[in-house]
C-alpha positions in Angstrom: 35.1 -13.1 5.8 37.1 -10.3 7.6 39.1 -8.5 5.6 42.7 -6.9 6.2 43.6 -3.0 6.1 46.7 -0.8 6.4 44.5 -0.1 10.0 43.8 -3.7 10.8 40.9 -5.9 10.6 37.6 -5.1 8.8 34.2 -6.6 10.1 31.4 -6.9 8.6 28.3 -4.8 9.8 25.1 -5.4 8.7 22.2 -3.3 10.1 18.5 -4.9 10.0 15.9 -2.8 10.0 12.4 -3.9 10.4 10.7 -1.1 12.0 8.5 1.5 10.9 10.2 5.1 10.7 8.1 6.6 13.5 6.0 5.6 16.8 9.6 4.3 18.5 13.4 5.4 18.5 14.8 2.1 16.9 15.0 3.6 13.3 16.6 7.1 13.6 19.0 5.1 16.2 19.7 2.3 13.6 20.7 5.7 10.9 23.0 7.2 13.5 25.0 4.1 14.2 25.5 3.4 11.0 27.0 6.5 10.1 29.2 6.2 12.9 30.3 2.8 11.8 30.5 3.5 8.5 32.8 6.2 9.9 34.7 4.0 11.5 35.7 2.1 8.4 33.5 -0.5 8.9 32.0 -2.6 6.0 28.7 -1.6 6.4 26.0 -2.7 4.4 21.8 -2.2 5.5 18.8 -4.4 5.6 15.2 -3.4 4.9 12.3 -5.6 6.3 9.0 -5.7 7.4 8.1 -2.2 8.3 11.1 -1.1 8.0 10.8 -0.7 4.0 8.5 2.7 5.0 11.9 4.3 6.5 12.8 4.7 3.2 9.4 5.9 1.4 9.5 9.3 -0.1 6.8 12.1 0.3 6.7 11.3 4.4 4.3 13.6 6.2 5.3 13.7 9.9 3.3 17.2 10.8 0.7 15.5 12.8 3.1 12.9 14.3 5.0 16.4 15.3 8.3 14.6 14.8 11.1 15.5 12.3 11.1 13.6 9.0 14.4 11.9 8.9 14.3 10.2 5.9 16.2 12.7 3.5 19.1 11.2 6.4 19.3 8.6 4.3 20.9 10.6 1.2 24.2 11.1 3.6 24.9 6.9 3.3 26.5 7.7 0.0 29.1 10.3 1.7 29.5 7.8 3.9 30.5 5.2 1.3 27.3 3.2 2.3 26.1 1.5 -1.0 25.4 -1.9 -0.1 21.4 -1.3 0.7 19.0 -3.9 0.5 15.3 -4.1 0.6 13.5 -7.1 0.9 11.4 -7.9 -2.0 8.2 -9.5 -0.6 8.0 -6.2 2.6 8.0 -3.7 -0.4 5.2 -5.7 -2.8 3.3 -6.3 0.3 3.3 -2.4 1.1 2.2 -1.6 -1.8 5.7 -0.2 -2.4 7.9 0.2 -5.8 11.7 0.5 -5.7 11.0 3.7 -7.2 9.2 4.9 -4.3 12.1 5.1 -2.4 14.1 8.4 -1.3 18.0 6.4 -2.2 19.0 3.6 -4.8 19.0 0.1 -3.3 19.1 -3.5 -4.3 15.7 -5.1 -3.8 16.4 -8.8 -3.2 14.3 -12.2 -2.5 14.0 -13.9 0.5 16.8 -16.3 -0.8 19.6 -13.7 -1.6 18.8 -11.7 1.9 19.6 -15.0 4.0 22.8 -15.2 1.6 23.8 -11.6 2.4 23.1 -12.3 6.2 25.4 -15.7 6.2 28.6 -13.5 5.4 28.2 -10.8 7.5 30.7 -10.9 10.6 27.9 -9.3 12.6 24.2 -8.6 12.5 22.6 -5.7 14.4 18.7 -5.7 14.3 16.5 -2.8 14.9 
């Protein structure tokens, strides 16, 4: 699974993310660590599930919640070389969500192909 580089190994990072955007620190921290891994030369590659689909809905209002919309965050994944982004089929149908409605490209998968991506990761970090 790991592969080899001029600077050594290469793990495989996959970030989970199952939490709504706002209420709790978990998905701001989940963006920031993976822009420092990414940075890092990792392979990274992202997870949306559950909740966590709304971190990535366009038009988020946070003026009441008095907290900074973080979301446009998300457009920096592709400086980052951050393209493997996946979205979990049934969360988004189930929140009334279309791929579409998202602020960045990503590959919406089924249940089936998101337990495939998760058995070849070297490690899994949930949020």
């Amino acid at each position: 699974m790991e592969q080899q580089t001029a600077g050594g190994v290469v793990k495989k990072f996959l970030y989970v993310n199952r939490r709504a955007p706002y209420g709790t620190i978990y998905a701001l921290e989940s963006l920031e660590v993976v822009l420092i891994g990414a940075a890092f030369e990792q392979d990274v590659s992202l997870a949306f599930l559950g909740d966590g689909v709304f971190q990535l809905a366009k038009g988020q209002d946070t003026m009441a919640l008095e907290v900074k919309n973080f979301s446009p965050t998300f457009r920096a994944l592709a400086d980052y070389d951050v393209t493997k982004i996946y979205v979990d089929e049934e969360a988004l149908q189930a929140r009334g969500l279309r791929e579409a409605d998202l602020v960045i490209p990503v590959e919406v998968v089924s249940v089936e192909r998101m337990a495939e991506i998760m058995e070849s990761q070297d490690v899994i970090l949930s949020f």
